[in-house]
C-alpha positions as CSV (number, residue, x, y, z in Angstrom):
1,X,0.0,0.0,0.0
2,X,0.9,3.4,-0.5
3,X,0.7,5.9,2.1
4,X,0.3,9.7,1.2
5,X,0.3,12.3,3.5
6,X,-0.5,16.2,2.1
7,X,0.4,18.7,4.9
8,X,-1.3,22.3,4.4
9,X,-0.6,25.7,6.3
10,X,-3.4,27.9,6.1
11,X,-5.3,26.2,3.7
12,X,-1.8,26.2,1.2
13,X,0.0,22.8,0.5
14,X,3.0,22.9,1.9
15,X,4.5,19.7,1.8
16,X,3.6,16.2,0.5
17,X,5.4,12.6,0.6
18,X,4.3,9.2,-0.2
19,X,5.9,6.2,0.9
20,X,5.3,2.5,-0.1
21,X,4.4,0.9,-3.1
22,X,0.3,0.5,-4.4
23,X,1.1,-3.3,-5.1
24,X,-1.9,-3.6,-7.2
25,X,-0.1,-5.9,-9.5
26,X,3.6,-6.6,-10.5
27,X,6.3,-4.4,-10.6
28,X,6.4,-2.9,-13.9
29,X,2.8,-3.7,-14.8
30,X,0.9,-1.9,-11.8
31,X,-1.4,0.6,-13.4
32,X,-2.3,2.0,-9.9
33,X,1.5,2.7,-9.2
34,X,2.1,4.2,-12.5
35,X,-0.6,6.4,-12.2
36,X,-0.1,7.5,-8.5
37,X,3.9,8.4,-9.6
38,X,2.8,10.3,-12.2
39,X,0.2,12.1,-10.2
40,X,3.2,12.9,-8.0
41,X,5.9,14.1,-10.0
42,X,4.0,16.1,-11.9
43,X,3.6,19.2,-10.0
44,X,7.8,18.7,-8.9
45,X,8.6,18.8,-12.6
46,X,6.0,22.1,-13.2
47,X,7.7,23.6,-10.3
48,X,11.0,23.0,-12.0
49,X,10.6,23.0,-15.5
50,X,8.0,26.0,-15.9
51,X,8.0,27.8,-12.4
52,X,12.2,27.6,-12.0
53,X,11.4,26.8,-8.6
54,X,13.4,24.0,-6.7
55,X,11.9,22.6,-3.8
56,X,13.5,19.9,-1.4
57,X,12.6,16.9,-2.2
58,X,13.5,13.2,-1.8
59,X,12.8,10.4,-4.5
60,X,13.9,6.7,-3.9
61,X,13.3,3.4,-5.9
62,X,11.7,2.0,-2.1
63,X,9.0,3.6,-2.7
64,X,9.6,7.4,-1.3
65,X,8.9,10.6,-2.4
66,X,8.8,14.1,-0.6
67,X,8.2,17.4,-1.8
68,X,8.7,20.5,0.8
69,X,7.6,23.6,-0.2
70,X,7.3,25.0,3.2
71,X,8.9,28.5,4.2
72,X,9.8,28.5,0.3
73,X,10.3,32.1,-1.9
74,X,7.9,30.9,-4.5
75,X,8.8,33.7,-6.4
76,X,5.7,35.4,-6.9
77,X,4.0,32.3,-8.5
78,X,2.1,31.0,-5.5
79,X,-1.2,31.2,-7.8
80,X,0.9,28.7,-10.0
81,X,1.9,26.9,-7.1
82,X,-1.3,25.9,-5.6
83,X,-2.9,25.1,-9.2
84,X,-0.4,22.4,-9.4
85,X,-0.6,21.0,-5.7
86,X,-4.6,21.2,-6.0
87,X,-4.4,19.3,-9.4
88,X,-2.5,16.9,-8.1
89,X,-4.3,16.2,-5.3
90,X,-7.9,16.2,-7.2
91,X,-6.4,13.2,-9.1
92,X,-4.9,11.6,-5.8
93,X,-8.5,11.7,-3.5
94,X,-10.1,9.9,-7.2
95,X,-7.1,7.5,-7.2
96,X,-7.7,6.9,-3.4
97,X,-11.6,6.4,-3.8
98,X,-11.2,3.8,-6.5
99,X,-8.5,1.8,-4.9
100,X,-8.9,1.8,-1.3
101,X,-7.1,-1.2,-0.6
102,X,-3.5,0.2,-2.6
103,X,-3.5,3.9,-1.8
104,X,-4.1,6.0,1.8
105,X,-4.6,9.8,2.0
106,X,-4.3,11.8,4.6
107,X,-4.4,15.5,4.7
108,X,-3.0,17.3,7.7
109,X,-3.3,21.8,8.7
110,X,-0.5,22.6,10.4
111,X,-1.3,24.3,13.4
């Protein structure tokens, strides 16, 4: 199972990481885990790519990845910013719904 945790500060993402694998079939043929990667490297290669922002992050082949945004200059592009994170996280809570058994959400505000 994969476990995702989105952390928000005043209603803003500020941080997400996932951890595990969706083990919905074999590696290298699990549609779930193929579509839950891409789900969340896409907004890391928008902030990158398009944005020019670098966040700290963390991707491993064990199954981690962590994005921290937190106490970031985003430059001016926090609109951008929180398009991507919301987008991401729109296809994430579907993901979750439709396969409860390989993928856990939890969203956390920072107090």
């Amino acid at each position: 199972m994969t476990e995702i945790e989105v952390l928000r500060k005043n209603g803003r993402i500020i941080s997400y990481k996932a951890v595990g694998h969706a083990e919905y079939d074999e590696y290298g043929s699990d549609i779930v885990c193929a579509a839950l990667s891409t789900a969340l490297q896409f907004p890391l290669a928008g902030f990158q790519d398009v944005l020019d922002i670098y966040p700290r992050f963390e991707i491993s082949s064990e199954g981690l990845l962590s994005v921290d945004l937190a106490d970031m200059d985003l430059k001016g592009k926090e609109r951008e910013v929180h398009s991507l994170l919301e987008s991401m996280l729109v296809i994430i809570r579907q993901l979750s719904k439709d396969y409860p058994k390989n993928i856990k959400l939890v969203e956390k505000e920072e107090i």
